[in-house]
C-alpha positions in Angstrom: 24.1 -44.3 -2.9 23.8 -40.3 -2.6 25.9 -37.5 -3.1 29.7 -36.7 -2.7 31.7 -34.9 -0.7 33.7 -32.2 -2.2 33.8 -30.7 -5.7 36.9 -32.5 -7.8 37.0 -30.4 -11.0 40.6 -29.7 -10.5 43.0 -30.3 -12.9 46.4 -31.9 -12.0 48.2 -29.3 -13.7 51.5 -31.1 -13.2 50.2 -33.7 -15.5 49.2 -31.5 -18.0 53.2 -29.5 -18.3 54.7 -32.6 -18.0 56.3 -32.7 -21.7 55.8 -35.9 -23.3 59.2 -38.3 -24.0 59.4 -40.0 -26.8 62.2 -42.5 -28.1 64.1 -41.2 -31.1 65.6 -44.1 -33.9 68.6 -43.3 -35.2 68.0 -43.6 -38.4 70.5 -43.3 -41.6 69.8 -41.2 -44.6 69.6 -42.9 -48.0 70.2 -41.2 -51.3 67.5 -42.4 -54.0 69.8 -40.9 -57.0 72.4 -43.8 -55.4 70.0 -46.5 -54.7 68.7 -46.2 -58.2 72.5 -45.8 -59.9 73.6 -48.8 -57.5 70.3 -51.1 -58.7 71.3 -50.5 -61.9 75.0 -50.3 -61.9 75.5 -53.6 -59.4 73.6 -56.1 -62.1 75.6 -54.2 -65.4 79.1 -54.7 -63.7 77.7 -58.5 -62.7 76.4 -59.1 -66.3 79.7 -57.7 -68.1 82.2 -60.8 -66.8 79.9 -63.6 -67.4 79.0 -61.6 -70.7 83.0 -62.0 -71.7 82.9 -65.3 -70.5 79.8 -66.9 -72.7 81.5 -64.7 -75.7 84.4 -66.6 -75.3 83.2 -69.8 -75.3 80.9 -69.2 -78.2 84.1 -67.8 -80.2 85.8 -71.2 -79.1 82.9 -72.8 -81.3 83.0 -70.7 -84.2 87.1 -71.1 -84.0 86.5 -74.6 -83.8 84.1 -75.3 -87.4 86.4 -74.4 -90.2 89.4 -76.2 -88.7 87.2 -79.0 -88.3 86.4 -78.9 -91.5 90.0 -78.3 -92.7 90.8 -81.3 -90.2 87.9 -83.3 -92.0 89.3 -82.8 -95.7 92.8 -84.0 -94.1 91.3 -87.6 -92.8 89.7 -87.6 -96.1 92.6 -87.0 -98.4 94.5 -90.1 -96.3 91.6 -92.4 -96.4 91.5 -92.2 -100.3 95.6 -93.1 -99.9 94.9 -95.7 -98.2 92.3 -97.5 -100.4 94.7 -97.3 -103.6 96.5 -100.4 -101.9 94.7 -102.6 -105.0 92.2 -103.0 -102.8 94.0 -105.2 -100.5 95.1 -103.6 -96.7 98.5 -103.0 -97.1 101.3 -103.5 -94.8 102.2 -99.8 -95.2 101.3 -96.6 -97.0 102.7 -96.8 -100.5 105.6 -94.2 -100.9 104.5 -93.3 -104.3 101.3 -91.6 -102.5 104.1 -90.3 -99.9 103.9 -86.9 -101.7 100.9 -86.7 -100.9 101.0 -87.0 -97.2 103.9 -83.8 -97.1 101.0 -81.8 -96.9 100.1 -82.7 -93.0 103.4 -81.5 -92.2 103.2 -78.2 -93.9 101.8 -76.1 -91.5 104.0 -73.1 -89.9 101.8 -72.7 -86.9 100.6 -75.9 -85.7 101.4 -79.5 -85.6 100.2 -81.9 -87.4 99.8 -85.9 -87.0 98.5 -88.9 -88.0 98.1 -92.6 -87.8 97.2 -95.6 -89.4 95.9 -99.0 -87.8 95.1 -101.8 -89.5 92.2 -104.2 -88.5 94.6 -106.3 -86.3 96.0 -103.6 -84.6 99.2 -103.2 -86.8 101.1 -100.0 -87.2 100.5 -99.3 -90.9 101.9 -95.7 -91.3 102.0 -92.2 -89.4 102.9 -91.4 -85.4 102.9 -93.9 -83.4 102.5 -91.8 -80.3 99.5 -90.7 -81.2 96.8 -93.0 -79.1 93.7 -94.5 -80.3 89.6 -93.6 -79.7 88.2 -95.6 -76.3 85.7 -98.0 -77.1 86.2 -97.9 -81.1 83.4 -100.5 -81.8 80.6 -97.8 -80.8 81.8 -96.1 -84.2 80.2 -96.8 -86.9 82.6 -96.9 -90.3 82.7 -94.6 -93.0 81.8 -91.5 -90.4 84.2 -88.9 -89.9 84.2 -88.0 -86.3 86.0 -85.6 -83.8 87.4 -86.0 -80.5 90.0 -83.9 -77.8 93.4 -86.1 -76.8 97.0 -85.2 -75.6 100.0 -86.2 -77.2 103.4 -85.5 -76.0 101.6 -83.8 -73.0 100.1 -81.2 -75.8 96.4 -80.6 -76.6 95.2 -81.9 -79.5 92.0 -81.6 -82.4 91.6 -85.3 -83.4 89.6 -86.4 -86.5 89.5 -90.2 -87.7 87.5 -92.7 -88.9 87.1 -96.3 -89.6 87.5 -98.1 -92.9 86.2 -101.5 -93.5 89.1 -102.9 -95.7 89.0 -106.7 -97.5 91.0 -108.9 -95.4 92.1 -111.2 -98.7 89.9 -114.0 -98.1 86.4 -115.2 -97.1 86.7 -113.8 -93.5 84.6 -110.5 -93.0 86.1 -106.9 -93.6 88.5 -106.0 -91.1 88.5 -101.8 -90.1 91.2 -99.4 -90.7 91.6 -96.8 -87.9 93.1 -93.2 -90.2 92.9 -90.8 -88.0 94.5 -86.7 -87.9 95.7 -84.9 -85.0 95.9 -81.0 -85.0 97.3 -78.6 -82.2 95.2 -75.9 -81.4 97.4 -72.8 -81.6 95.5 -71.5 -84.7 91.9 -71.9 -83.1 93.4 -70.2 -79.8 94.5 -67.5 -82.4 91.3 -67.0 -83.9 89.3 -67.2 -81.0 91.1 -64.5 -78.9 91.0 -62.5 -81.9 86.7 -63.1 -82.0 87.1 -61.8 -78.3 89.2 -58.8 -79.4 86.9 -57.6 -81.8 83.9 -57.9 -79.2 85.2 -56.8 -75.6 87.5 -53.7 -76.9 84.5 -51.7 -78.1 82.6 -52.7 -74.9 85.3 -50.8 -73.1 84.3 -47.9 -74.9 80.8 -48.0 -74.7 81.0 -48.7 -71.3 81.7 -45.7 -70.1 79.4 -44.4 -72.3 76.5 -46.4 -71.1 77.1 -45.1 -67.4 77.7 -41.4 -68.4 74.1 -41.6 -70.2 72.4 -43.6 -66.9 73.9 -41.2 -64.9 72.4 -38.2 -66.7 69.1 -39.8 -67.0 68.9 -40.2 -63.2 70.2 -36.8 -62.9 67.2 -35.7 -65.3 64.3 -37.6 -64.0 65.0 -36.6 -60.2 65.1 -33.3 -60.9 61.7 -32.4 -60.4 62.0 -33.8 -57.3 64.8 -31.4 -57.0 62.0 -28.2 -58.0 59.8 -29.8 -55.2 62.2 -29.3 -52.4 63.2 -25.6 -53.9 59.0 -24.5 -54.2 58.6 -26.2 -50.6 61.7 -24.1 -49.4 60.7 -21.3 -50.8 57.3 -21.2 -48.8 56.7 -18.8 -45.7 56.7 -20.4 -42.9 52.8 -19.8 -42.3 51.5 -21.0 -45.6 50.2 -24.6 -45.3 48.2 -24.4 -48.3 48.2 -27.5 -50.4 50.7 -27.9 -52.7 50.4 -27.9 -56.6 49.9 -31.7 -57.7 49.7 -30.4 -61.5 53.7 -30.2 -61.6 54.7 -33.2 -59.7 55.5 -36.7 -61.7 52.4 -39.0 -61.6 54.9 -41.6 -59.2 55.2 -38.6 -57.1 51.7 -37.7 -56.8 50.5 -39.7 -54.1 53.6 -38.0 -51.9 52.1 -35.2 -52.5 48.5 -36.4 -51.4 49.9 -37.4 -48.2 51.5 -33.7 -47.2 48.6 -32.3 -48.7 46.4 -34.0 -46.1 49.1 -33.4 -43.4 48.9 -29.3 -44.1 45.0 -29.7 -43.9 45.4 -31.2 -40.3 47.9 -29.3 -39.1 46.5 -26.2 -40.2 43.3 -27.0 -38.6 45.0 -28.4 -35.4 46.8 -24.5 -35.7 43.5 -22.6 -36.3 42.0 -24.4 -33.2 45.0 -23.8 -31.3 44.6 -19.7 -32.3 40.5 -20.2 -31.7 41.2 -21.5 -28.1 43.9 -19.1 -26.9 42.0 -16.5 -28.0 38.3 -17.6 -26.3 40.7 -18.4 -23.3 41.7 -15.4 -22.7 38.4 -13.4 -23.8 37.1 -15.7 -20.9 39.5 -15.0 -18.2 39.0 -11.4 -19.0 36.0 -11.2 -16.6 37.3 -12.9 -13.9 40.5 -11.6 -13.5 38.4 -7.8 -14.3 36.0 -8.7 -11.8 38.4 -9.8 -9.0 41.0 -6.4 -9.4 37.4 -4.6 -8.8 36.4 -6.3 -5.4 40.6 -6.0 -4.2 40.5 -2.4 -5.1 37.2 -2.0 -3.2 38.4 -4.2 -0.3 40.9 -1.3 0.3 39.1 1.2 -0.1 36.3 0.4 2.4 36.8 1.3 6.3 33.8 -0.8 7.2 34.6 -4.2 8.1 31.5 -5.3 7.5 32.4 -3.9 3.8 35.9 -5.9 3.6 34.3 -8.6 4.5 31.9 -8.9 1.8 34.6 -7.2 -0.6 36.7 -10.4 0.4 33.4 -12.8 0.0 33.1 -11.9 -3.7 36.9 -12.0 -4.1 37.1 -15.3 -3.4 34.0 -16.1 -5.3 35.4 -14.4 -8.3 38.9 -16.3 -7.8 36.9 -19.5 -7.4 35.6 -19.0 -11.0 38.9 -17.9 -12.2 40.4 -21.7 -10.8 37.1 -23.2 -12.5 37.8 -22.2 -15.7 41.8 -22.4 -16.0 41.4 -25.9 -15.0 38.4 -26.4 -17.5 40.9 -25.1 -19.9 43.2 -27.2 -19.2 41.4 -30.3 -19.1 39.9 -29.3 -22.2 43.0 -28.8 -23.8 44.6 -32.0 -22.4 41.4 -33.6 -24.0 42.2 -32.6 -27.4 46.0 -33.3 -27.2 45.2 -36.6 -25.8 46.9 -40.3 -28.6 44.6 -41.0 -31.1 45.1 -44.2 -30.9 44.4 -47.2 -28.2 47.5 -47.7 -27.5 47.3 -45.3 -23.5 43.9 -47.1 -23.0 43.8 -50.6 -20.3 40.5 -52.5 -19.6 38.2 -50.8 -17.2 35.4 -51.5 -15.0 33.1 -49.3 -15.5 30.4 -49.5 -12.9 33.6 -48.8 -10.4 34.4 -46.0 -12.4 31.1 -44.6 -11.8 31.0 -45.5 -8.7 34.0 -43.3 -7.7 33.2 -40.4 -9.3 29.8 -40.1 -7.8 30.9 -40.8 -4.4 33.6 -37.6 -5.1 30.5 -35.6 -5.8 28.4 -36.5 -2.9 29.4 -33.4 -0.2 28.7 -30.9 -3.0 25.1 -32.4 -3.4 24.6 -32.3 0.5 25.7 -28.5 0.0 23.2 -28.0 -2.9 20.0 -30.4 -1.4 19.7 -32.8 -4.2 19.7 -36.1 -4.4 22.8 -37.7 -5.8 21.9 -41.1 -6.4 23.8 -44.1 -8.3 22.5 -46.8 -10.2 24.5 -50.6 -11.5 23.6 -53.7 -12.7 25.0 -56.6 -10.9 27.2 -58.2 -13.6 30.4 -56.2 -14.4 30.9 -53.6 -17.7 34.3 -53.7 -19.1 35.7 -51.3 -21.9 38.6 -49.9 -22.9 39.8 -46.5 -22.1 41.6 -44.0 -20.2 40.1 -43.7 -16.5 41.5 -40.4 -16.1 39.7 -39.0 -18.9 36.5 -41.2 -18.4 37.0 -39.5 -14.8 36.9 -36.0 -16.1 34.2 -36.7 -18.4 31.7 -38.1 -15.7 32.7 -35.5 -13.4 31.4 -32.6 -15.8 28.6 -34.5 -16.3 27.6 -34.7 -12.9 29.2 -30.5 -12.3 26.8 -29.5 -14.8 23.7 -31.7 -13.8 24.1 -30.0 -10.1 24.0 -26.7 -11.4 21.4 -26.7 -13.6 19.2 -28.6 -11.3 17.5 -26.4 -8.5 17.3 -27.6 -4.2 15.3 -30.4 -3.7 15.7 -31.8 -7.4 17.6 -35.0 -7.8 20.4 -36.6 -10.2 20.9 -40.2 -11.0 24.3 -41.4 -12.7 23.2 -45.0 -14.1 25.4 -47.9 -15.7 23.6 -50.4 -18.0 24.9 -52.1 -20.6 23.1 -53.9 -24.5 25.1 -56.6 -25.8 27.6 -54.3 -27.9 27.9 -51.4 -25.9 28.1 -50.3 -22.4 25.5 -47.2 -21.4 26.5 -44.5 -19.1 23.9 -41.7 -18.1 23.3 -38.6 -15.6 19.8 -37.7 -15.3 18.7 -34.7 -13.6 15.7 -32.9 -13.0 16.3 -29.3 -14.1 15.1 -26.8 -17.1 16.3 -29.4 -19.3 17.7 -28.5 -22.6 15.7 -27.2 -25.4 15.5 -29.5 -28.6 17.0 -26.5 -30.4 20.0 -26.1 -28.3 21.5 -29.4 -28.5 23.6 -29.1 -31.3 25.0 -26.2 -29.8 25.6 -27.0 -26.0 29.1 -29.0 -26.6 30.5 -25.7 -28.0 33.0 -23.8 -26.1 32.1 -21.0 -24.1 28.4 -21.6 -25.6 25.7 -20.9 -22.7 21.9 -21.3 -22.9 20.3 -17.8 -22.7 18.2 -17.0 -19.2 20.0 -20.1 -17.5 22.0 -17.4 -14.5 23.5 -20.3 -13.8 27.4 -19.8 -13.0 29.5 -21.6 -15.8 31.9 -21.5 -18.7 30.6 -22.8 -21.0 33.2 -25.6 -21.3 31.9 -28.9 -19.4 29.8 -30.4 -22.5 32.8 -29.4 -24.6 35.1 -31.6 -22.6 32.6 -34.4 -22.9 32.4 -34.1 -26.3 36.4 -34.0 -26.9 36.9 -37.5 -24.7 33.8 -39.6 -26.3 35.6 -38.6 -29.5 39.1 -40.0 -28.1 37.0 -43.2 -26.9 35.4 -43.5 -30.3 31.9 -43.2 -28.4 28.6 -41.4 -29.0 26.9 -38.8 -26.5 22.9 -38.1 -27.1 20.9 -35.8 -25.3 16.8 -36.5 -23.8 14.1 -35.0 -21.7 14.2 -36.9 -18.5 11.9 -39.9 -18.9 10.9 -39.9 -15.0 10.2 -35.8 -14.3 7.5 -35.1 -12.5 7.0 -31.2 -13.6 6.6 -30.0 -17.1 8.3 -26.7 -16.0 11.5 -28.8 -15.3 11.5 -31.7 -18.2 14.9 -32.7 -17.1 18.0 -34.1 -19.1 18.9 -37.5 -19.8 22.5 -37.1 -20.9 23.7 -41.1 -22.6 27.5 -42.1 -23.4 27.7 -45.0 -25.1 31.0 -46.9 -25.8 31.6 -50.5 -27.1 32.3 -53.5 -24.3 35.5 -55.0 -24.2 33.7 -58.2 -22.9 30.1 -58.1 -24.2 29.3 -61.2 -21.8 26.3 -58.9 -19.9 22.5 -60.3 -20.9 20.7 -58.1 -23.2 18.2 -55.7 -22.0 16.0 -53.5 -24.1 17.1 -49.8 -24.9 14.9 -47.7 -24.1 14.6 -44.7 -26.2 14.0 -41.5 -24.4 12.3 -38.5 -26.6 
């Protein structure tokens, strides 16, 4: 293929002052002083109930032991009645030990009873309403033991045990049921008074308790709090990093991360004032140099004069277009996503393909050779096209102008198995080994080229191989003919998307 047809290093500028939309979140603040208070506060207040709740049934217990025991020495005192029957089971409590039974009946609180069964089931003595242990032969006799019952529809403390009493003759021991009932109005007593004495205070050092969280949060925020006061208290043009010295170590790493954020955006700002100011140092000449030849175009009477007055103008505005749109696309290069998330697979032999063919009238104009070269399998990789665009085509811009009539340029696509190749090779001056690291500087120009140029091309190159995460190398031309005209080799390379291409060797160029 050769050559292209006009030169495209226009910049949609409609693109570039379109303002970006992005979707806001609504999003709802959160107070950490409340988050905190409410992570502590929420399992306190949960604690607290269940807290009264185990108390109270522990105070039940200790209620519980020394009426048990009183309840104990009660079966006790019966059961030794009821063995001074002579030994024999008698057919009733003997009234002379009557005396001392009054003593069940003398408490003022609750109410006591009791009952005695012989080994046949005869009523022997006590309240008959008062009903019997289920399943009595899992008892063993002799024990004391402790059960809850009803009687008359009112809960009741029951203690009883068995007695193996002599039945008169040869046949076996028959067992005596004595057994002791006892409301529990005087454990209910006792145990609300246990919960008195521990849940009153809590309701004093409640309050306490939150009054002293509160003020600790209050306290160990606040230097938080000085944070936001030495951050407000900053002029507006001071992004220097902020002291990490007086900061809380938890807080620390915050501070690391706007700390790194001032560093970028001051350096986004300085290259901001760095560009504006080359810009307009640069359009200075052309816009100096334009008002000259308009002021001489009126002037002159010849119109020969005009006419070449007029030439120059529109040379001079010509160059003025150049580089605003070289500005533009540089500056539409460096504000381009970070991120992958604008690129879409691309083919990029095709690419290539319609750049060069956009390039081939201006390389009729200049007499060279604008020639193209693919493999036959396809190169994908990821990227923007319009920016790949705008990187070959200053590529190609710059190889045209450096390279004198009758030279030639070659844009070839190639590919290894990781990365796809992309190079314009030219056979001009070349570019010193010495100049290299400079060429991809703004506004930076090889001495003695007199070509016409800003100084920007390489510069945009640079900026979109950075956004594609790719390298660009420069080399003498492997294939020039002329020693006085070495020739570049200028190489992108970027990783495939699909490495499926065959290998081929890379051939390094010195």
């Amino acid at each position: 293929m050769k050559a292209r047809e006009a030169p495209a290093d226009e910049v949609d500028d409609d693109d570039w002052f379109e303002p970006p939309t992005t979707e806001q979140d609504d999003t709802i603040e959160h107070s950490l002083f409340g988050e905190i208070l409410d992570w502590m506060l929420a399992p306190l207040l949960l604690l607290w109930p269940m807290s009264i709740a185990i108390t109270y049934l522990v105070a039940k217990g200790i209620a519980n032991q020394p009426f048990d025991h009183a309840l104990e020495d009660s079966v006790t005192v019966l059961t030794q009645q009821v063995k001074q029957a002579d030994g024999a089971l008698p057919r009733r409590v003997p009234d002379k030990n009557r005396s001392g039974r009054d003593f069940l009946r003398g408490d003022d609180v609750d109410t006591l009873y009791y009952l005695v069964v012989g080994g046949r089931g005869e009523y022997l003595d006590g309240d008959r309403d008062l009903p019997p242990p289920q399943d009595p032969d899992k008892y063993r006799s002799g024990m004391v033991l402790f059960r809850n019952d009803t009687i008359h529809g009112t809960p009741v403390r029951v203690a009883f045990t068995y007695l193996d009493m002599p039945s008169g003759g040869d046949d076996e021991p028959r067992r005596t049921l004595v057994q002791v009932a006892e409301t529990l109005e005087k454990r209910a007593q006792l145990a609300n008074e246990i919960i008195k004495g521990v849940i009153l205070p809590q309701f004093i050092i409640l309050p306490v308790i939150l009054a002293l969280v509160w003020f600790a949060l209050a306290r160990g925020l606040s230097p938080l709090a000085q944070l936001q006061e030495r951050i407000r208290a900053r002029p507006p043009d001071d992004l220097s990093p902020i002291e990490s010295g007086q900061v809380p170590e938890e807080i620390t790493p915050l501070v690391g991360s706007l700390n790194e954020m001032l560093a970028r955006l001051s350096l986004s700002i300085d290259m901001q004032k760095r560009f504006i100011a080359d810009a307009a140092h640069q359009m200075k000449t052309p816009l100096a140099g334009m008002r000259m030849q308009s002021e001489l175009a009126l002037r002159q009477t010849d119109h020969d004069e005009i006419h070449r007055s007029l030439l120059q103008l529109a040379k001079s505005s010509e160059a003025a277009t150049r580089l605003v749109n070289q500005l533009l696309a540089l500056a539409r290069a460096e504000n381009q996503p970070q991120a992958g998330t604008a690129f879409e697979p691309i083919e990029l032999s095709e690419l290539a393909r319609g750049v060069v063919q956009d390039w081939v009238q201006a390389s009729f104009a200049q007499h060279i050779d604008l020639g193209f070269e693919q493999p036959a399998y396809s190169i994908m990789i990821s990227g923007n096209a319009m920016m790949l665009r705008e990187l070959l085509s200053n590529l190609i811009d710059n190889a045209l102008r450096y390279t004198p009539a009758g030279g030639s340029v070659t844009v070839r696509v190639r590919s290894t198995l990781e990365l796809a190749i992309l190079e314009v090779e030219d056979t001009g001056p070349g570019i010193p080994q010495a100049e290299r690291a400079h060429v991809f500087e703004r506004f930076y120009r090889i001495l003695g080229s007199n070509v016409d140029g800003s100084g920007l091309g390489l510069a945009i190159v640079r900026e979109i191989a950075q956004q594609h995460g790719a390298e660009v190398d420069i080399f003498n031309n492997p294939r020039a003919q002329s020693p006085k005209l070495p020739g570049t080799l200028l190489r992108l390379s970027i990783a495939l998307l699909l490495p499926d291409a065959p290998e081929e060797d890379d051939i390094t160029y010195g």
